[in-house]
C-alpha positions in Angstrom: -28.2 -36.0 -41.3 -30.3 -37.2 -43.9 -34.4 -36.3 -43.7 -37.2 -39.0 -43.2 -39.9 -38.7 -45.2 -42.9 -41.1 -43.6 -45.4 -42.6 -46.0 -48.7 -43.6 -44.9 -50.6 -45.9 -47.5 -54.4 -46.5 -47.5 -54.9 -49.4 -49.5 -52.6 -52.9 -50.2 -54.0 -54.6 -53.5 -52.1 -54.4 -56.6 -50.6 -50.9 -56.7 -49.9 -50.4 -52.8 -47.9 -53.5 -52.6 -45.9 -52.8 -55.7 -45.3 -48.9 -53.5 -43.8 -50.9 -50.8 -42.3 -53.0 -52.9 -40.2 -50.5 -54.9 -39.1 -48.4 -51.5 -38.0 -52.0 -50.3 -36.1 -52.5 -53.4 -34.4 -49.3 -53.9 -34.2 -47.3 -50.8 -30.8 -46.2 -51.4 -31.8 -45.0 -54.9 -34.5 -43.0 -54.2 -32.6 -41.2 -51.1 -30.1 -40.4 -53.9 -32.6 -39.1 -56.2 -34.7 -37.4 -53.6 -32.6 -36.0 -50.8 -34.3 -38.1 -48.3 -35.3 -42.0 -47.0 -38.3 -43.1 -47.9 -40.0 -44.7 -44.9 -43.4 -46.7 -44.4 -44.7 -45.9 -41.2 -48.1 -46.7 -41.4 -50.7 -48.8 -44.0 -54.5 -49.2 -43.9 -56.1 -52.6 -46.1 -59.2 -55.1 -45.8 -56.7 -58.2 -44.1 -54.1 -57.7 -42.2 -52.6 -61.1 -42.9 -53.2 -61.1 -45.9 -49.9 -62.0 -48.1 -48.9 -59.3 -50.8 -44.9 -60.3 -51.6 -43.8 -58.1 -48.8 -43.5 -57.5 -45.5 -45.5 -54.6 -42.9 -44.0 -55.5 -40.0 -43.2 -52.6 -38.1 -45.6 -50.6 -39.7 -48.3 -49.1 -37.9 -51.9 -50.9 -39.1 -55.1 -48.7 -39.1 -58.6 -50.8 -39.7 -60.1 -47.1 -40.6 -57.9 -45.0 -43.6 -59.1 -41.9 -42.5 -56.8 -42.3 -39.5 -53.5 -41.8 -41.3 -54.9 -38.1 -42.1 -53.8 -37.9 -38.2 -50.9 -39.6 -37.7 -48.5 -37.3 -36.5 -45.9 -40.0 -37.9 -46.6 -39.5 -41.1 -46.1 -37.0 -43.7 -47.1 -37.4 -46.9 -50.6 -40.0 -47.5 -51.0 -42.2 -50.3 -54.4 -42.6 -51.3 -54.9 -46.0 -53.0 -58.4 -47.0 -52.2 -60.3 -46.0 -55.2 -63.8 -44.5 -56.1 -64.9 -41.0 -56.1 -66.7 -40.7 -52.9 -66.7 -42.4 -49.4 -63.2 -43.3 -47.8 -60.9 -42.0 -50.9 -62.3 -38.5 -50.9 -62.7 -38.3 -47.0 -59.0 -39.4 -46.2 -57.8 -37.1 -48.9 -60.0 -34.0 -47.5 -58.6 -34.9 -43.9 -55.2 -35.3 -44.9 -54.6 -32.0 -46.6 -56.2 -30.0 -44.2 -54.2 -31.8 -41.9 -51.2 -30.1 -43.7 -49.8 -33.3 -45.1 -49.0 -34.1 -49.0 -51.0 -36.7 -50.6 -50.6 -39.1 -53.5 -53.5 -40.9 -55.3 -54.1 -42.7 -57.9 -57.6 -41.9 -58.1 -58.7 -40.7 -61.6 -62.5 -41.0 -60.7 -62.1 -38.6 -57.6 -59.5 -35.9 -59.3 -62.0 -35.7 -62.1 -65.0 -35.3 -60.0 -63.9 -33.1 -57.0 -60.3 -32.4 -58.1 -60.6 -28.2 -58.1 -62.3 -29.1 -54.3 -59.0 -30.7 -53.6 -56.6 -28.9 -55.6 -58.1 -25.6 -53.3 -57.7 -27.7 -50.2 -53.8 -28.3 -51.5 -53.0 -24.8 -52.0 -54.9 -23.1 -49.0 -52.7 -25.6 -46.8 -49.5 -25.4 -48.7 -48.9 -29.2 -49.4 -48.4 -31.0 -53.0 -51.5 -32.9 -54.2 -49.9 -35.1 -56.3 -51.5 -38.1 -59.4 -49.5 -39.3 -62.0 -50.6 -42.5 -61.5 -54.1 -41.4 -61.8 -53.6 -41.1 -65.7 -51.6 -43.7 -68.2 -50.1 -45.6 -65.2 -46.7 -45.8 -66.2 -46.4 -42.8 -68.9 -45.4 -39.0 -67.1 -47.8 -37.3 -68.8 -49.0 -35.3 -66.3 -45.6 -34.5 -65.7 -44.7 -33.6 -69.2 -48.2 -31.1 -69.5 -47.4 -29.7 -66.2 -44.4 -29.0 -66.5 -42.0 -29.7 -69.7 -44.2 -28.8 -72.0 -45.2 -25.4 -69.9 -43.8 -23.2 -72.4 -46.3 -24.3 -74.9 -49.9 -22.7 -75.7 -52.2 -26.7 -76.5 -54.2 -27.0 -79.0 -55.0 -30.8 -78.3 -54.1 -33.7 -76.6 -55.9 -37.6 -77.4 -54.7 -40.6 -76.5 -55.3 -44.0 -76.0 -56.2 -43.9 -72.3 -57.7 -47.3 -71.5 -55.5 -50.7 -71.8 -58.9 -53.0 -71.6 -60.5 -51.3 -74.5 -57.4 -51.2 -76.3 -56.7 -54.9 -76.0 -60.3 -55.7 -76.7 -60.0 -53.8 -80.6 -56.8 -55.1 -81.0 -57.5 -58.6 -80.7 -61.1 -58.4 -82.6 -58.9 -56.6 -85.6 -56.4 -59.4 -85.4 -58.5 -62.6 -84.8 -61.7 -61.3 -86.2 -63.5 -62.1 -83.2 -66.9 -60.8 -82.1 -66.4 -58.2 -78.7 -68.9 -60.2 -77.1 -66.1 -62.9 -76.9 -62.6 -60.8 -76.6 -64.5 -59.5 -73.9 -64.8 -62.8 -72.2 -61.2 -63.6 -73.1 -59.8 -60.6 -71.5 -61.5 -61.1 -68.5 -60.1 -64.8 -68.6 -57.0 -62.8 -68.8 -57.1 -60.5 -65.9 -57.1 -57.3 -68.7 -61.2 -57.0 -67.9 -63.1 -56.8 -64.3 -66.0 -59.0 -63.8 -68.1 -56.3 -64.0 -66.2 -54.1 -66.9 -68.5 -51.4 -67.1 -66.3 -48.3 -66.7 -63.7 -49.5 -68.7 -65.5 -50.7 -72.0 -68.0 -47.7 -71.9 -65.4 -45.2 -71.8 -66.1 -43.4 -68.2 -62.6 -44.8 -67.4 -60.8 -42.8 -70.2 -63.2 -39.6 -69.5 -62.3 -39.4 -66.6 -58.7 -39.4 -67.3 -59.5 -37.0 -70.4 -61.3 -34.4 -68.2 -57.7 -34.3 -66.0 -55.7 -34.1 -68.8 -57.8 -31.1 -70.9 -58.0 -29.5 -67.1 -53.8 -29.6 -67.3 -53.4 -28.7 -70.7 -56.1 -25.7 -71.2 -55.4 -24.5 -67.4 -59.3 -24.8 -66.8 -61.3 -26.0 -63.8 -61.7 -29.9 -64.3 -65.7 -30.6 -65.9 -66.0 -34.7 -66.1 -70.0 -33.7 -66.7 -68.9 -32.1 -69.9 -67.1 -34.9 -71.7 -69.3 -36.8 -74.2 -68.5 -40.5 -73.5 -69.1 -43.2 -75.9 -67.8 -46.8 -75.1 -67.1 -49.8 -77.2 -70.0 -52.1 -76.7 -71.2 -51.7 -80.2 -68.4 -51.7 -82.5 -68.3 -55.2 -84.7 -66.1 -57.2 -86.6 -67.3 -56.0 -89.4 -66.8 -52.4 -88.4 -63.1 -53.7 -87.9 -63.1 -55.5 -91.2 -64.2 -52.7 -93.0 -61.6 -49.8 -90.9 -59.1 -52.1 -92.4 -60.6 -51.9 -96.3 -60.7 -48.3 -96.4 -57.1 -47.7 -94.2 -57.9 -46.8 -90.8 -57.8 -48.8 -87.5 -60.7 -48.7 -85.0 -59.3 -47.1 -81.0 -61.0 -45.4 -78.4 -59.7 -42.5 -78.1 -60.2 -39.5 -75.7 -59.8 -36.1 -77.6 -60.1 -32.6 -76.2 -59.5 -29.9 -78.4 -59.7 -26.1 -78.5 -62.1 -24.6 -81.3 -62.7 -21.0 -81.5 -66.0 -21.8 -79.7 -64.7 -23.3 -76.7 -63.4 -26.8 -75.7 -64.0 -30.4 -76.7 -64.1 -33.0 -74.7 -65.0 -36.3 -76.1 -64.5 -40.1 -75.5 -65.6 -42.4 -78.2 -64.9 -45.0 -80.6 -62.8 -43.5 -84.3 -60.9 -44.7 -87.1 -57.8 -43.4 -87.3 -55.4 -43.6 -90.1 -53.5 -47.1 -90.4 -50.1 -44.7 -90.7 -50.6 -42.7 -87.6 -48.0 -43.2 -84.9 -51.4 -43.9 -82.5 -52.9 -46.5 -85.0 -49.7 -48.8 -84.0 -50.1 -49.2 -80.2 -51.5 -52.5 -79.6 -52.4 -54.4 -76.6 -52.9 -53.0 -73.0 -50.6 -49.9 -73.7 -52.2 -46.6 -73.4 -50.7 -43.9 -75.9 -51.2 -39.8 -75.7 -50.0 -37.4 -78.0 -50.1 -33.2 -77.3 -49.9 -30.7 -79.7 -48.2 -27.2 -78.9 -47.5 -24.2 -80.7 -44.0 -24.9 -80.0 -43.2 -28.3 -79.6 -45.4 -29.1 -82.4 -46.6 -33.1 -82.0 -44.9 -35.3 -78.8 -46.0 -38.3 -77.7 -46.0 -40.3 -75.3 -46.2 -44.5 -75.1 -46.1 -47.2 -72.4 -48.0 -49.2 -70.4 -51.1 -47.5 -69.0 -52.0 -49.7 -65.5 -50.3 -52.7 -63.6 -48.1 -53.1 -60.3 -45.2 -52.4 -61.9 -46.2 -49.1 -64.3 -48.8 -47.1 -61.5 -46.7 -48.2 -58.4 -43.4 -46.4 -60.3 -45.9 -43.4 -60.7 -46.8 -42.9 -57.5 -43.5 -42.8 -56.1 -42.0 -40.2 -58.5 -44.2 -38.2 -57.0 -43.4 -39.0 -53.2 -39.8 -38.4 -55.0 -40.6 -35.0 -56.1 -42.5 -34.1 -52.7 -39.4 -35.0 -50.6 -37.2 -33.2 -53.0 -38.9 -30.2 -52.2 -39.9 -29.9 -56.2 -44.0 -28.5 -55.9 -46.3 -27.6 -58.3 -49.9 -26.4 -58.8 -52.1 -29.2 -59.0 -53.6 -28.9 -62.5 -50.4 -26.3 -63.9 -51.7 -23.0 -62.4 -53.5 -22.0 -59.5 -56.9 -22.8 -58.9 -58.0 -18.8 -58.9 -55.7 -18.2 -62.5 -58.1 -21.1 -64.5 -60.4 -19.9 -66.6 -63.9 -21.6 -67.1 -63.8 -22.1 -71.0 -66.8 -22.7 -72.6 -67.0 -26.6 -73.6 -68.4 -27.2 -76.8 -71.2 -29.8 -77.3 -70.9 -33.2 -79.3 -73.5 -32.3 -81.6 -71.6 -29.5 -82.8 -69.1 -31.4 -83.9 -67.3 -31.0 -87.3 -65.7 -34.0 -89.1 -65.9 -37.4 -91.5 -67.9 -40.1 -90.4 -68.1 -43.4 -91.3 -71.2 -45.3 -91.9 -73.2 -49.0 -92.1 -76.3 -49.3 -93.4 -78.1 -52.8 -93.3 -80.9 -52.6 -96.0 -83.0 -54.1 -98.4 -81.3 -54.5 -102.0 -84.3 -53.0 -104.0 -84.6 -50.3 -106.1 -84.1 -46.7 -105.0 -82.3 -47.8 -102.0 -79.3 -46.0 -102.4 -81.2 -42.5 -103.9 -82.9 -42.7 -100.8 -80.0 -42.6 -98.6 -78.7 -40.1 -100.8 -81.5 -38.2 -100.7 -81.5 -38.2 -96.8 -77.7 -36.7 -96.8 -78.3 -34.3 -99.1 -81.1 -33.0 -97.4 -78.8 -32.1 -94.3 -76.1 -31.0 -96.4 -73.6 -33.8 -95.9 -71.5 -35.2 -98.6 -70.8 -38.4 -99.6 -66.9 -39.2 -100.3 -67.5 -42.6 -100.8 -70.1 -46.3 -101.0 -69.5 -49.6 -100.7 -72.0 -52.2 -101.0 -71.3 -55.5 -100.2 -73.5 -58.2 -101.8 -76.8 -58.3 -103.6 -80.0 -60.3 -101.9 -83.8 -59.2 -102.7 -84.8 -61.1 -99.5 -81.9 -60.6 -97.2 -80.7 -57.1 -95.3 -77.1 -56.4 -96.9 -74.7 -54.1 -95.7 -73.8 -50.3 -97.8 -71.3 -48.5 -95.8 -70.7 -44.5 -96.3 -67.7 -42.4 -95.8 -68.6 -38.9 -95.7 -66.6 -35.6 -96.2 -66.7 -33.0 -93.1 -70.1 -32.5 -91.3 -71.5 -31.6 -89.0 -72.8 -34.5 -86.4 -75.7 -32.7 -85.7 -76.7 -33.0 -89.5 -75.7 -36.7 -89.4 -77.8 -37.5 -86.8 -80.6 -36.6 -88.2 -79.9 -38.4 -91.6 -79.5 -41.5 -89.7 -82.3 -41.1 -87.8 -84.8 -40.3 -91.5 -82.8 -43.5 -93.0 -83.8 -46.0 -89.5 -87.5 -45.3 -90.3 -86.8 -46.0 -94.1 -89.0 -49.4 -95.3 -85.7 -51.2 -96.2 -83.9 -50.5 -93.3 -83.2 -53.5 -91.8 -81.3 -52.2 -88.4 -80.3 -49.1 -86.8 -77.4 -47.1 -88.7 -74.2 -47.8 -87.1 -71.8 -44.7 -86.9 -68.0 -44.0 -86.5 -66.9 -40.9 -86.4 -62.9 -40.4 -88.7 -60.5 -38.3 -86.7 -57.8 -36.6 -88.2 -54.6 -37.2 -86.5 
């Protein structure tokens, strides 16, 4: 006789629905696949009545989430409800000391009290499952957890946030302000009202402190992952990427140096050639390097119904299957707490704009200001010539150190023809 496994899901916006949806759609499928039926027995949301495209009659309703964690009719939890604290972390808590499997798409509460979980996972014997929780639709937790185990990684960056991605895209193609892509995407349904922790990056960190957690088999550290959003970058930063060959994208990056990690979210400018440099639009990207896999990467669409609901049920697939793994690749007592290296220590090529007066000296002043902290200058372009209006000189520089570079930007702010703040870009290397 074939098993029952019964699904309990907290939360019925976007991706919950598109859960039931799927198990409606494909039951017979996914029994194939996984050895088992797939059965909603129980759902917790904000209105009951509310019409999501399918159907919860028969389904057990719980006003409160938590009280799934006790349901002795269900077996494995779905955590959909979002946010780091409150509900999300409570029913997840509940739930695996309850002994049952959960699923979540929860980037902000792995990243925050994920080891706390992870322990809970394995000190109960139950799957604590998320690939939902990063890229939406793309297995890359999957691929680092698993196929790619055989590899030691040196890195892994990616495009981890659709909204910022859409956002550059259109300002390089329509050389539109952000201020007003912004709006657009919003108009679109690709921004929140309030797009905070998508345009300032702690949307992608906290993705990026999961995946350098997976791929370095160390305890997850979102307070050690410099973030840096969007807001600032111009059309004229754009504008300029394009003259000198690269393409502006956030990326996350964390890397292993000989001094320890990095973990960084922020704007770069990436070569236009660069598999990366080509994914456009909402899609999310991430590329891993291993010593024996060399460069794979991985492309698709990073949030949506359709993309995070398919996520979450491979992983109610793999749980009925019987198919377990540790939470972040190895047990929570075999991570080792790597150092994490701090942004200032940063080595690379930056790119800069200048907004100054065009009078003499100008430019053997800025000179003058890199040289003092050792930095080289690869190349300068200066655009325009006005004695009474600021004009912009932008900079490449070889490798340096950001350290150094801050403190040439900050002598050249307080310079007499300085016109604005020094606006920075840092050039990765892909």
């Amino acid at each position: 006789m074939t098993k029952t496994i019964k699904i309990g899901v907290a939360g019925l916006g976007t991706v919950g629905a598109g859960v039931l949806k799927i198990i409606e759609a494909h039951g017979d499928l996914l029994e194939a696949r996984s050895g088992a039926r797939l059965k909603v027995t129980a759902v917790s949301g904000r209105d009951k009545n509310k019409d999501r495209g399918v159907s919860i009659d028969g389904m057990t309703w719980y006003a409160d989430a938590t009280a799934l964690a006790t349901d002795p009719n269900v077996d494995v939890v779905l955590e959909l409800v979002g946010g780091s604290e409150g509900i999300a972390r409570e029913l997840c808590t509940m739930a695996l000391k309850a002994g049952k499997h959960v699923v979540t798409a929860n980037k902000a509460l792995l990243a925050i009290h994920g080891i706390e979980l992870a322990t809970l996972a394995e000190a109960n014997n139950v799957s604590l499952a998320y690939e939902a929780a990063v890229a939406g639709g793309i297995p890359i937790v999957k691929a680092l957890r698993e196929g790619l185990s055989a590899n030691a990684i040196s890195r892994v960056y990616g495009i981890l946030n659709g909204t910022c991605n859409y956002i550059l895209t259109e300002m390089e193609e329509t050389g539109g302000e952000f201020e007003n892509i912004l709006k657009d995407a919003q108009e679109l349904g690709y921004a929140e009202a309030d797009p905070s922790f998508d345009i300032d990056g702690v949307d992608a960190a906290h993705k990026l402190a999961i995946l350098t957690s997976l791929a370095f088999a160390t305890p997850v550290d979102f307070d050690s992952v410099f973030v840096e959003g969007i807001r600032d970058v111009t059309a004229d930063d754009i504008s300029y990427a394009r003259e000198l060959g690269y393409r502006v994208k956030l990326l996350g990056v964390a890397r292993q140096t000989e001094n320890g990690i990095e973990q960084r979210v922020h704007p770069c400018m990436v070569d236009r050639k660069t598999s990366i440099a080509n994914v456009s639009g909402v899609n999310n990207a991430v590329v891993v390097e291993g010593d024996f896999v060399d460069s794979t990467v991985y492309v698709g669409r990073g949030a949506g119904e359709g993309p995070t609901a398919s996520a979450v049920v491979a992983d109610i697939i793999d749980i009925a299957a019987g198919r377990h793994s540790a939470t972040f690749g190895v047990p929570v007592d075999k991570m080792t707490d790597i150092p994490k290296v701090s942004i200032e220590d940063h080595v690379g090529c930056y790119y800069v704009c200048l907004s100054v007066y065009d009078r003499p000296g100008v430019i053997a002043d800025v000179s003058a200001a890199f040289r003092d902290e050792n930095i080289s200058i690869e190349s300068l372009l200066q655009r325009g010539r006005s004695t009474e209006e600021a004009v912009p000189v932008i900079l490449v520089t070889h490798e340096a150190k950001e350290s150094a570079l801050v403190k040439a930007l900050s002598k050249i702010e307080k310079f007499p023809h300085s016109a604005a703040k020094p606006r920075m870009i840092r050039i990765v290397s892909l």
